[in-house]
N, C-alpha and C positions, 0 to 999 in steps of 0.2 A: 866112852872110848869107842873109836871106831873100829868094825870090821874088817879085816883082810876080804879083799874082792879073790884073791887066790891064794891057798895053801901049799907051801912047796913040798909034795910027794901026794899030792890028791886030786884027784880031775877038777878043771876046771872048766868055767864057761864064760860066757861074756855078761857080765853083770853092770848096773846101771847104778852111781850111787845116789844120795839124795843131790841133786843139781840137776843139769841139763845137758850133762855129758855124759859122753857110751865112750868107758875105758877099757882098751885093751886088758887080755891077762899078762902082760909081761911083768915077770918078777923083777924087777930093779928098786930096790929099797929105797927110801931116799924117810930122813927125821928133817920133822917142822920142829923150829924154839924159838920160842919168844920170851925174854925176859927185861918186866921191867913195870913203868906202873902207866895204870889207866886211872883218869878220876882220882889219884889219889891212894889206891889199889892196889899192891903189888900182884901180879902178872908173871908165872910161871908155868907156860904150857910149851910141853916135850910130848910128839907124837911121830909114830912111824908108821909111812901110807906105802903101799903096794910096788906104789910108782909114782912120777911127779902128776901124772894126770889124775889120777885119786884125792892126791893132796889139792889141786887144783878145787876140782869139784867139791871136796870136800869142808873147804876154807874159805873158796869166794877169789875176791881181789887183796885179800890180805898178804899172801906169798909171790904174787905177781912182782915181781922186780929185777 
């Protein structure tokens, strides 16, 4: 499970997540889902990133669309 890059009522700073992107701290929510199967697989992942630029970095080219 990923880390919030910022907690709403605690200082924040500009943090870097694993990628190659430098995301702001702005609180704007945003949830990634994907449901369904890979290989065969059934496929259920629900996740909520900071911001969409977290989600970005965080995911790759997967949410890009």
């Amino acid at each position: 499970m990923s880390r919030p890059l910022c907690v709403p009522g605690r200082r924040c700073g500009r943090q870097r997540p694993p990628g190659d992107e430098e995301c702001s701290i702005t609180y704007d929510p945003v949830v990634a889902t994907v449901q369904g199967f890979w290989q065969g697989h059934p496929i259920n992942f629900k996740r909520q990133y900071v911001n969409d630029c977290e989600m970005h970095a965080r995911t790759g080219a997967i949410f890009r669309f």
